[in-house]
C-alpha positions in Angstrom: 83.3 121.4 161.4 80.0 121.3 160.3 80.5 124.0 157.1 83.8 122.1 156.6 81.8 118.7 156.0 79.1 120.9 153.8 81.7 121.6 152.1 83.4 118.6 151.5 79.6 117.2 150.3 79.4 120.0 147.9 82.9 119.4 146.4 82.2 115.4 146.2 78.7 115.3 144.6 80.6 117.3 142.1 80.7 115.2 138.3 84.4 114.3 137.8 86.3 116.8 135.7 86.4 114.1 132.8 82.5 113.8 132.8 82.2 117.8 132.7 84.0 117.8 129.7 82.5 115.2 127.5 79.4 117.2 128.6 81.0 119.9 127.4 82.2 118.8 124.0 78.5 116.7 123.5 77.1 120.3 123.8 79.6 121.5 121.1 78.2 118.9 118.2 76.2 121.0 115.7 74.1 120.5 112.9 70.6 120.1 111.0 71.9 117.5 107.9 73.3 114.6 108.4 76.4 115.7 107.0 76.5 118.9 108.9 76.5 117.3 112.4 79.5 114.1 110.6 81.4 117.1 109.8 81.0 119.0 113.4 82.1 115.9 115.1 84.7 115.0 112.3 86.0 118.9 114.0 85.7 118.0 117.5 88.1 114.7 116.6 90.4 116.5 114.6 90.9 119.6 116.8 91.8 117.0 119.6 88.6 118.0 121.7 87.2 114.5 121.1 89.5 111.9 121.7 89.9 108.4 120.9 87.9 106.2 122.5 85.4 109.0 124.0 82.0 107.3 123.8 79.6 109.8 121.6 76.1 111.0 123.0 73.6 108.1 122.2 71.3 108.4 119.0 68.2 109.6 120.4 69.7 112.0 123.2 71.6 113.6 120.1 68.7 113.8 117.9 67.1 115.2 121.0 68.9 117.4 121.6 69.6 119.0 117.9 65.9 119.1 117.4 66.5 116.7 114.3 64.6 113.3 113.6 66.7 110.0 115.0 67.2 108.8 111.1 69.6 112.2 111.0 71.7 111.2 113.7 71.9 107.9 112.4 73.2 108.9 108.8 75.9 110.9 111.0 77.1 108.1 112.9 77.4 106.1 110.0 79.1 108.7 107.7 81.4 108.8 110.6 82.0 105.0 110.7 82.6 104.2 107.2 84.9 107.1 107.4 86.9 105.3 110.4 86.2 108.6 112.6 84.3 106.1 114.8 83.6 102.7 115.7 80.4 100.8 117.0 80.3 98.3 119.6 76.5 97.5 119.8 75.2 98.4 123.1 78.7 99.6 124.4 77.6 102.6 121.9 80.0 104.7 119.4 83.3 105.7 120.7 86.0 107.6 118.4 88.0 105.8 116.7 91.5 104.5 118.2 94.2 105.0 116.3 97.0 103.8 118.1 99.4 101.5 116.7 98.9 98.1 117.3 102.0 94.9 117.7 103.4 93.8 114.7 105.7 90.6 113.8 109.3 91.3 113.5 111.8 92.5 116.0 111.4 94.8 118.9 113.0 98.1 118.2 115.4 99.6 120.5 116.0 97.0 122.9 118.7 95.5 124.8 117.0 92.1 125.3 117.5 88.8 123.7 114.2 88.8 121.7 112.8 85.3 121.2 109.5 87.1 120.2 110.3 87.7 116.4 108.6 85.3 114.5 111.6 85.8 111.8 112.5 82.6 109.4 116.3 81.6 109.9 118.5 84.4 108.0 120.7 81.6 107.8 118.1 79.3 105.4 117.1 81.7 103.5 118.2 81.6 99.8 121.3 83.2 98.3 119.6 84.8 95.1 123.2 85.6 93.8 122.9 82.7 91.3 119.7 83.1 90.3 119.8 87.0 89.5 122.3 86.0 87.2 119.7 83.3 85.2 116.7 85.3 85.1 117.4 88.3 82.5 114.7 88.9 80.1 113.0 92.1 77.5 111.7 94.8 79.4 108.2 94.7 80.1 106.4 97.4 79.1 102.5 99.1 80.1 99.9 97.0 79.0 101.2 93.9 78.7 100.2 90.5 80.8 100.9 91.6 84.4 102.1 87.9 85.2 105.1 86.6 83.9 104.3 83.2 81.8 106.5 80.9 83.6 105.7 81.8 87.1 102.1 81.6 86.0 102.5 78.2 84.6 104.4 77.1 87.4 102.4 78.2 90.3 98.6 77.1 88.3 100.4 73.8 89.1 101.4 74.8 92.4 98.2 75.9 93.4 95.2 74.0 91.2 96.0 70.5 92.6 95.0 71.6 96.5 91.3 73.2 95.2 88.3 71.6 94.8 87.2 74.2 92.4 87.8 73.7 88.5 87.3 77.5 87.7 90.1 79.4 88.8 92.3 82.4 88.2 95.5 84.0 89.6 96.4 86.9 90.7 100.2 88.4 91.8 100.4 90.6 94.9 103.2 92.1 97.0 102.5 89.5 99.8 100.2 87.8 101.8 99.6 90.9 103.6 98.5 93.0 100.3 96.4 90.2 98.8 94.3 89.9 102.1 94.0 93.6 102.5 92.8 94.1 98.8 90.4 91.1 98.8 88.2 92.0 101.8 88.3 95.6 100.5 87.0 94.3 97.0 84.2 92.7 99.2 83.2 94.8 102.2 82.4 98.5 103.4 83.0 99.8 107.1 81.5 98.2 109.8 81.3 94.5 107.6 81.6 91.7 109.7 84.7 89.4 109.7 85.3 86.0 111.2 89.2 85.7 111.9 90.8 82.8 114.1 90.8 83.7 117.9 93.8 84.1 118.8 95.4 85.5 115.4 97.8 86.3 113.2 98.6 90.0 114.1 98.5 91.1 110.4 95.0 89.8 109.9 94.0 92.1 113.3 95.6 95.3 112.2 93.8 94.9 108.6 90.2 94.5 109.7 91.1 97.3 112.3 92.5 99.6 109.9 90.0 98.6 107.1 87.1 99.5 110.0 85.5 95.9 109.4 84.6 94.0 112.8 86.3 91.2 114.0 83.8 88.0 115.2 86.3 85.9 116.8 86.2 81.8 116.3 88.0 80.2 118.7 91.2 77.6 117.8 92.0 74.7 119.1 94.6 71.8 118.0 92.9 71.1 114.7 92.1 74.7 113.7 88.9 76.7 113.9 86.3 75.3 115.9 82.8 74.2 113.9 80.9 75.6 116.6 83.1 78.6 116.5 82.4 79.1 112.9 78.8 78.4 112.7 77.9 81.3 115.8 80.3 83.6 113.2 77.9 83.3 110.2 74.8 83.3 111.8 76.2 86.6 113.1 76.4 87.9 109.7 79.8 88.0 108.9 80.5 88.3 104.9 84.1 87.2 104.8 86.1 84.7 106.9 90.0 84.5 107.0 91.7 81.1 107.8 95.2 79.6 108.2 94.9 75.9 107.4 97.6 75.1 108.7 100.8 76.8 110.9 98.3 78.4 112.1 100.0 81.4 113.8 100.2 81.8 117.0 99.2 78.4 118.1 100.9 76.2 115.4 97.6 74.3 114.7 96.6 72.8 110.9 93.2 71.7 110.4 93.0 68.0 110.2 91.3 65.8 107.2 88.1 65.7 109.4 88.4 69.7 110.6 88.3 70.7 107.2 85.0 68.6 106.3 83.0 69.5 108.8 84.0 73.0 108.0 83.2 73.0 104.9 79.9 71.6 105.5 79.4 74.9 107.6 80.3 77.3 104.4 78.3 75.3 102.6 74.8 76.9 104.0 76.7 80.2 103.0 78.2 79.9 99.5 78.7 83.5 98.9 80.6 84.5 101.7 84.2 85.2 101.0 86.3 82.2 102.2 90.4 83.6 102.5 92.8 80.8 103.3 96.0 82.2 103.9 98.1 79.1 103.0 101.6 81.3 104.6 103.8 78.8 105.6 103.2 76.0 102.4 106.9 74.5 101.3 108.2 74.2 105.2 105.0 72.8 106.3 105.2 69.7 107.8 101.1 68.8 108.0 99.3 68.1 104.8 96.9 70.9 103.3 93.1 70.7 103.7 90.9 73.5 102.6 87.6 74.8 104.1 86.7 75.7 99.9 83.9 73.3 99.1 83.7 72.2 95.4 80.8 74.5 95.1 81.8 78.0 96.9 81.0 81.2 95.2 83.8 83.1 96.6 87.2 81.7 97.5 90.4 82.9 97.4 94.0 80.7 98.3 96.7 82.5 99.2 100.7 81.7 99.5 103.2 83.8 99.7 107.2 82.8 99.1 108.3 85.1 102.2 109.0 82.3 105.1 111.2 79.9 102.3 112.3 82.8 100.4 112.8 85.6 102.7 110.3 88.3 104.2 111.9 91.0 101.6 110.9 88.6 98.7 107.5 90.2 98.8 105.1 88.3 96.5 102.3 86.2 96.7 100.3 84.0 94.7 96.4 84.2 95.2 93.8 81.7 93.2 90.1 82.4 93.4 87.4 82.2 91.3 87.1 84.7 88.5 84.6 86.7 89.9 86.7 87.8 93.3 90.0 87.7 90.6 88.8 90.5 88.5 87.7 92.2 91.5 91.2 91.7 93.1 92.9 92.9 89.6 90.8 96.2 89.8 91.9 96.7 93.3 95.1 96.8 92.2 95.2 99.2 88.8 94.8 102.4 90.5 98.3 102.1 92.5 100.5 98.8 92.4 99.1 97.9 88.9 101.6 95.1 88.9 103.9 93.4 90.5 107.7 93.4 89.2 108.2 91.2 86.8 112.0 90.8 88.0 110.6 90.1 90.9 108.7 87.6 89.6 111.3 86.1 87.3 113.9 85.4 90.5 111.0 83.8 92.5 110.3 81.5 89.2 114.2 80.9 89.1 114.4 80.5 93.0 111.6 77.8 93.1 112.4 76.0 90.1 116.5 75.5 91.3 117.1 71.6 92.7 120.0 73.2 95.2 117.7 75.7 96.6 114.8 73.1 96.8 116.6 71.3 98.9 117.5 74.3 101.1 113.9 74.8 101.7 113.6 70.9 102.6 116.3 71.3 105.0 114.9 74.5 106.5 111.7 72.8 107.0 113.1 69.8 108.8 115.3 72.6 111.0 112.7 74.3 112.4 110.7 71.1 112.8 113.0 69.6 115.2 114.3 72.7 117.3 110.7 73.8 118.2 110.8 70.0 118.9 113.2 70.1 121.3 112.9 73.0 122.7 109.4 71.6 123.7 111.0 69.0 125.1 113.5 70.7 127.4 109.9 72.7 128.5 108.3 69.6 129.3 111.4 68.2 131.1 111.2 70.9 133.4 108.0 70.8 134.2 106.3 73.3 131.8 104.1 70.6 129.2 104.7 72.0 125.9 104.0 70.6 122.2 105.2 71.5 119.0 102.4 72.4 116.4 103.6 73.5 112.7 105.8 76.9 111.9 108.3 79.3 113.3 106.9 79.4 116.7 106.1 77.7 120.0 102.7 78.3 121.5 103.6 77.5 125.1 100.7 77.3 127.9 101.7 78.7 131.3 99.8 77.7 135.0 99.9 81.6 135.4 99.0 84.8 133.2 101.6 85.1 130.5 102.3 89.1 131.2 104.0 87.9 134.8 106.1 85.4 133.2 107.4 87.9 130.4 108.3 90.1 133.0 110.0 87.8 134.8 112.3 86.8 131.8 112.9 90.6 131.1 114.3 90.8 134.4 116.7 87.9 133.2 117.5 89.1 129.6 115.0 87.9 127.3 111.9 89.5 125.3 108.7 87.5 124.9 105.3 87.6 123.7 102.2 87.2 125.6 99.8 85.9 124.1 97.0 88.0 124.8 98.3 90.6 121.6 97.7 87.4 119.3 93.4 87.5 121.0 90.4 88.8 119.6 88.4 88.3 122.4 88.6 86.8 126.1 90.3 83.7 125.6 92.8 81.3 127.0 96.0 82.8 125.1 96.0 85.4 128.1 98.2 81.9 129.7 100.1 81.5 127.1 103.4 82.2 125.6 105.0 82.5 121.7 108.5 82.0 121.5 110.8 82.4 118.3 113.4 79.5 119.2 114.4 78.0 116.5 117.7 80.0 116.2 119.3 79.0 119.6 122.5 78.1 119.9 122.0 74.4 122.3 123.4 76.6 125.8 121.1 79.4 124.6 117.9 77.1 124.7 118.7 75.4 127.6 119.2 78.7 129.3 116.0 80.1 128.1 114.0 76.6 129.1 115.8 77.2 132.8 114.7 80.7 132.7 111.0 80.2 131.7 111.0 77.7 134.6 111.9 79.7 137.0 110.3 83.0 135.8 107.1 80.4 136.3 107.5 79.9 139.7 108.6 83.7 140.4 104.9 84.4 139.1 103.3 82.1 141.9 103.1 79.3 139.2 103.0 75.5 140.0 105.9 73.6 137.5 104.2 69.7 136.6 106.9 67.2 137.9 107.2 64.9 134.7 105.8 61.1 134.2 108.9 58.7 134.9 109.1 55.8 132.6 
């Protein structure tokens, strides 16, 4: 007995087979030059030896270790990180990279559930371009020649110039929201930049900073936008570009308010040069007014609006203004691939957007989705789950329990939602909360869906609010 408990001591004060081999593998890293040892880990990842998220041997221990001065193993680690081999998380240390893919907006492939989780527009409100395709013939355009058509130029200036405090400005075409975000913090930024984005947020503005290797500061949201607080403790943490929804803010449906806004820009005003990105997405079917956190006198701004919620996700352009500077800088981000955006493309938006009929379509669509997130907030409330509407396609809705129970519970009876922790940054209260896609219910389909988020509420151990009578 006494050998057998020997040994059993032997076998436990054994390191874990896990911590043997990232011993292993830190004894594998090789190297005198900076770029010698980047290029033996680069190896290690790419051979699948180092995988993602293995943390990698501190600084000093490595430097240590190779016999080389600690100012070498830095250069390596940051080779590596501008790279996007690795990422740093302060004192948590450098890790390899993950490069798993992260949510995205649009429908769930593959599944059998009703999925109120899409963040789609209506198919039904979307514009019929038949008419307009018919309108908007024109000469071919040819290489070197203005890379914005005239009239939708002239047309969005107007769009655009009368919501900026900022005289100087210039616009630029992109292939969406998406595309003119991406390009502008690459125009501004290396690896490793800091970048304040709304906590939660849009999951497009998360998988750019992550795929772009920037870091995310999280500001917290709350029913008037980003906090002041939020954005102050962002900046003095360095960050060099900030990325804002004024309004629709998406997940939580939040627009900043007149006040918001103000004290905002008071903030940015300490910090003129850092890159200010409103991304204006939701515009024609908003139903808050717009107020910008660009002061009079920022250095680098850029607005951004795209036509793809009024128009039609395929209808993939965008209009950016921003001061001249961040606008040539934009242009030569786009010469060495897009170059341009097509100016058919451009043409049916122009046609689109200047027709009466399908002006009032987008009227009508915005007063659509107004009142069914409306209601379907009410039927919430009613049965004792306190929901309000903010602005856009979805419903933020708070739960008395963590959100992952209740989608599983509503799997179990047919329906696909979001929790809300995909939309955080950081630790924050979307972890209770819910985004829902409802606005394309048929009136038994909502009411099913309200029962059903009820009930998957109390499944989850939650406490439903009995409502206020009278």
């Amino acid at each position: 007995m006494r050998l057998l408990d020997l040994g059993q001591k032997v076998a436990w004060s054994r390191p874990p087979l896990e911590q043997r081999r990232k011993r292993d593998v830190t004894l594998q890293i090789s190297g005198r030059a900076a770029t010698d040892i980047a290029a033996s880990i680069r190896e290690l990842v790419e051979r699948g030896t180092l995988r993602p998220g293995d943390a990698l041997p501190p600084v000093r221990a490595l430097a240590d270790r190779l016999g080389v001065n600690r100012n070498t193993a830095v250069a390596a680690y940051r080779q590596l990180t501008q790279a996007g081999v690795v990422v740093t998380r302060g004192r948590g240390g450098t890790h390899v990279a993950d490069r798993a893919p992260v949510a995205q907006e649009g429908f769930a492939a593959d599944s059998v559930l009703r999925d109120v989780a899409t963040g789609n527009p209506d198919p039904e409100l979307i514009p019929d371009p038949s008419a307009a395709l018919t309108r908007m013939a024109g000469r071919p355009v040819l290489y070197g020649e203005p890379v914005i058509d005239p009239g939708l130029e002239s047309w969005a200036d107007e769009w655009l110039r009368g919501d900026l405090a900022p005289a100087d400005l210039r616009l630029t075409i992109t292939s969406g929201a998406a595309d003119a975000v991406e390009r502008l913090l690459a125009q501004a930024l290396v690896r490793d930049d800091a970048v304040a984005l709304e906590d939660p947020c849009f999951l497009t503005s998360i998988h750019t900073v992550n795929v772009g290797g920037y870091r995310a500061v999280p500001v917290p949201v709350d029913d008037e936008g980003m906090t002041v607080e939020g954005l102050r403790s962002a900046l003095e943490q360095g960050v060099r570009a900030v990325v804002s929804t004024p309004r629709a803010q998406n997940p939580t449906g939040a627009s900043l308010s007149d006040e918001r806004a103000a004290a905002l820009r008071g903030v940015l005003a300490e910090h003129p040069y850092v890159l200010v990105i409103e991304d204006d997405h939701f515009s024609m079917l908003s139903r808050e007014p717009f107020h910008s956190l660009i002061g009079p006198d920022h250095k680098r701004w850029a607005l951004v609006r795209s036509v793809s919620k009024f128009l039609g996700p395929d209808m993939c352009l965008a209009v950016t203004a921003s001061d001249p500077d961040t606008a040539d800088r934009l242009a030569m981000r786009l010469t060495p691939g897009t170059t341009w955006v097509s100016h058919l493309l451009q043409r049916l938006v122009l046609a689109l957007v200047t027709d009466p009929g399908v002006l009032a379509g987008i009227a009508a669509a915005k007063a659509h989705y107004g009142e069914r997130n409306d209601a379907f907030a009410a039927r919430l409330s009613a049965l004792g789950v306190p929901t309000s509407a903010g602005d856009g396609l979805n419903l933020w809705v708070p739960l008395p329990v963590p959100a992952r129970d209740v989608s599983e519970q509503l799997m179990r009876r047919g329906w696909l939602a979001r929790p809300g922790d995909a939309f955080a940054i950081a630790d924050s209260p979307a972890a209770s909360r819910l985004r829902l896609t409802v606005h394309d219910l048929s009136e038994p389909d909502a009411d099913r869906l309200a029962a059903d988020i009820a009930a998957a509420v109390r499944a989850a151990g939650g406490r439903l609010v009995q409502p206020e009578v009278g």
